[in-house]
N, C-alpha and C positions, 0 to 999 in steps of 0.2 A: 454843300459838301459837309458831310459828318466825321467834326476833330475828335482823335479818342487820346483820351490825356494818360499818363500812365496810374491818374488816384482808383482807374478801373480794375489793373490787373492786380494790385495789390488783395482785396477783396473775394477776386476769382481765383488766385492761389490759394487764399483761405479755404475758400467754399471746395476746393479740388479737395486741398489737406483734409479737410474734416470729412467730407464723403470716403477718401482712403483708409482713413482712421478707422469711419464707421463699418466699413467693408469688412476690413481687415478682425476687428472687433466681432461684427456678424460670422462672419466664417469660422474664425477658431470657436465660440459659442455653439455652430453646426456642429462641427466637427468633434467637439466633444460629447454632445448630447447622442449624436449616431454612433461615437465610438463607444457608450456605454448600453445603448441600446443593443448595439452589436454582440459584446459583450457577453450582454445578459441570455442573448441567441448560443452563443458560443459555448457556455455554461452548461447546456441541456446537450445531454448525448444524444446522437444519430442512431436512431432505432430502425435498425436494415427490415425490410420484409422477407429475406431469406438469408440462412446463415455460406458466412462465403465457402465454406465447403459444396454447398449445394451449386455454385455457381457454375458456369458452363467453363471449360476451358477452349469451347471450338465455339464463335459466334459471327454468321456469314464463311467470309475467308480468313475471317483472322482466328489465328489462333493460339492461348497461351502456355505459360509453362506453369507448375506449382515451381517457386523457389521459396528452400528454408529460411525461415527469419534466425538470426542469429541471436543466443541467448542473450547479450549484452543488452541486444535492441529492445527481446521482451523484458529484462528487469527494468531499463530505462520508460517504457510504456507502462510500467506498473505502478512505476512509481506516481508517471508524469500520468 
């Protein structure tokens, strides 16, 4: 029969701790590097291959409306 004394668990709560640490450590490290990668994606404008005036408003069954954008909106887009 195999005694297992408690000097084992001491050691394996370490080694749990330090793997969490190291997780935890790796991940925000990801997540910062894609957040800047992203970023830098973000940064480059969306260059449409038609302008939305040309767009369809009837496509299959669905179909849409033109609505006005409100001035407030476009100064706010001008600026932003």
């Amino acid at each position: 029969m195999i005694k297992i004394t408690r000097s084992v668990f001491p050691s394996t709560r370490l080694g749990l701790r330090l793997l969490a640490a190291a997780l935890l450590l790796g991940s925000g490290i990801m997540y910062r590097s894609l957040s800047a990668w992203r970023q830098d994606i973000a940064d480059d404008p969306i260059k449409l291959t038609i302008p939305l005036q040309e767009f369809p408003l009837e496509v299959g069954i669905w179909s849409g409306v033109d609505v006005p954008i409100p001035d407030n909106v476009k100064e706010y887009m001008k600026k932003n």
